[in-house]
N, C-alpha and C positions, 0 to 999 in steps of 0.2 A: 694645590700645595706649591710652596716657592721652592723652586731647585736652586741649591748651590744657598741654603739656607743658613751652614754655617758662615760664622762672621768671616770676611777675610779683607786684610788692609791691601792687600795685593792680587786682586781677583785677577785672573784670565779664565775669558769664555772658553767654553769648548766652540767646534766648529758647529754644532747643534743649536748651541744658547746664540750663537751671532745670528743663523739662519731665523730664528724665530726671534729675536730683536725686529732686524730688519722686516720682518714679514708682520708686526707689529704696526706698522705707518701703512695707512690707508691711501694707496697711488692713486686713487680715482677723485681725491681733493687735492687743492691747492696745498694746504695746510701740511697733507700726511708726502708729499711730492718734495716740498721744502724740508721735513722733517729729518727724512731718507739721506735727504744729501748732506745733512748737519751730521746725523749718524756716520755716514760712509767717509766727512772730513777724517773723523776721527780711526775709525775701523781699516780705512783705505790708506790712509796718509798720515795716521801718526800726529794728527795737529795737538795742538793742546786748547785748552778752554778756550783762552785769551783771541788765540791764533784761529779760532774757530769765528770766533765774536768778531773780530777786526779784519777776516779775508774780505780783500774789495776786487773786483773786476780787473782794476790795471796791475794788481799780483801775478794777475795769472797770463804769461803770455807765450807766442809760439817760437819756435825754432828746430829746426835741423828734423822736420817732418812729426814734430812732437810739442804737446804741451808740458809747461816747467810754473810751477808757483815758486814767488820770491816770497820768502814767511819773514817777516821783520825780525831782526833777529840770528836768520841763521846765516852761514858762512857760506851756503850754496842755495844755488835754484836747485829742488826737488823733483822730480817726474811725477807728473799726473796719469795715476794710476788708471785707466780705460773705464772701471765699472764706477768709480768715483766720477768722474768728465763727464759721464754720461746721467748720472742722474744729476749732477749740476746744470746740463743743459734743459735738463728736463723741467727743473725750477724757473731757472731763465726764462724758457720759452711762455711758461706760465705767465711770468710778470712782461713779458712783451720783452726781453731787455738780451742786448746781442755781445755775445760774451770778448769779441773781436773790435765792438765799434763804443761802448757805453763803458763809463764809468763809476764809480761809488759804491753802496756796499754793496754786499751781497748776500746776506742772510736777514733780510727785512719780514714785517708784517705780510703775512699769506692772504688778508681780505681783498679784493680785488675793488671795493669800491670805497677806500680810503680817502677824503679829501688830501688832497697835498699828497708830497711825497711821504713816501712809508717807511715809518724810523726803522732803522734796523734794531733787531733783536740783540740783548746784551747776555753776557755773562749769567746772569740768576735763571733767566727762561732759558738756556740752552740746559744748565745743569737739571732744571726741572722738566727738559722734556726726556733729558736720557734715565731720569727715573724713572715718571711713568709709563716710558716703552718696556725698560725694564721688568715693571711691573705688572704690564700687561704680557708679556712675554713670559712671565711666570719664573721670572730670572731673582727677582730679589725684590723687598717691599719698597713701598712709594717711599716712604721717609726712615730716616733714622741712619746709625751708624753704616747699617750693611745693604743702603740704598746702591744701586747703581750709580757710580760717579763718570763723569767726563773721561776721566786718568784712567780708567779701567780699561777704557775703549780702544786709548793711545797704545795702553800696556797690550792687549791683547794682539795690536794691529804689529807690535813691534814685536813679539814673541813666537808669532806666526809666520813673521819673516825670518825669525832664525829657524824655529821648527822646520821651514823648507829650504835652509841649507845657506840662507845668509851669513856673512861673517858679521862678528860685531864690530869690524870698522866700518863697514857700509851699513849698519844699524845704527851706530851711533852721528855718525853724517847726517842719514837720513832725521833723526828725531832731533838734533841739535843739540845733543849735547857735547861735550869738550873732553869725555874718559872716558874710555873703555871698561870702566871700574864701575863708573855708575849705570852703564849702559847694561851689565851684565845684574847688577842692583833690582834695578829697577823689573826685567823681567825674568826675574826668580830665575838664575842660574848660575848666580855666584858659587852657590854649594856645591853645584854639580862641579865643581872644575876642579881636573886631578893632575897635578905636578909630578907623581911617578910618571904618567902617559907620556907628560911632555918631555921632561929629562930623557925616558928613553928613546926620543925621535932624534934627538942629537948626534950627530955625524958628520964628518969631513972628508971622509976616504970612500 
């Protein structure tokens, strides 16, 4: 039976539904190793489709003891999240390809004996692989309205940073967006927000 069966245009996982996403990709292939780190763009870092489909190698680069991706787009470099980096190297290393010295994409073809170089992967297969993880994860069905989408993954990634105590300016930086209005939108807690609480924090003396 599919969990989380009702429709919802605004899904966020529980911390159970991600554990069993990710435990959905097969590590012991190329393919399910690639997969993971496509999932984790989104779960870990908040990317979006586009941003997921177009990350290339020289985005990603080091500084001040730490890796930072440049997402086209946003207003800052981002910090790479530890358990994200690492299953990115983990792909890498698969494809031979050194994430400090090589450039070009980086979410390619998983066969290892591809003539030529290996197109990277676009926008339609990334949305169709985070369904059918979805779907094997028992999270929501392969197709139709209340398939598992892309945006779900970004939303949950960014919900979870405020559930542990993030502000929504440094969520909103982090995801790219430009309001604090939409940032709160987007991961369902517009409603929650009470104007008595804040009037009474008001003081001077």
């Amino acid at each position: 039976m599919i969990n989380g069966a009702v429709t919802s245009r605004k899904r966020i996982l529980t911390t159970e539904q991600v554990l069993q996403l990710r435990s959905a990709c097969n590590s012991t292939t190329p393919g399910g190793i690639r997969d993971l780190a496509i999932l984790d763009s989104m779960l870990y870092q908040g990317m979006r489709l586009k941003e997921v489909a177009n990350l290339r190698l020289e985005h990603i680069h080091f500084g001040a003891g730490q890796f930072f991706i440049d997402i086209k787009g946003r207003p800052i470099s981002v910090k790479a999240h530890d358990t994200w980096l690492q299953r990115l190297k983990d792909w890498l290393e698969q494809r031979g390809v050194s994430l400090e010295k090589d450039r070009g994409p980086i979410f390619v073809q998983s066969r290892k004996f591809v003539k030529g170089p290996r197109n990277p992967i676009g926008k339609r297969t990334i949305s169709y692989l985070v369904a059918r993880y979805g779907n094997l994860a028992g999270i929501a069905p392969l197709k139709g309205s209340n398939r598992l989408f892309p945006m779900d993954l970004r939303r949950t990634c960014a919900r979870n940073a405020y559930d542990r105590g993030a502000g929504l300016v440094s969520i909103t930086a982090f995801l790219g967006f430009n309001h604090l209005e939409s940032t709160a939108r987007f991961i369902n807690i517009l409603e929650l927000a009470d104007s008595e609480s804040a009037v009474d924090q008001i003081q001077y003396d």
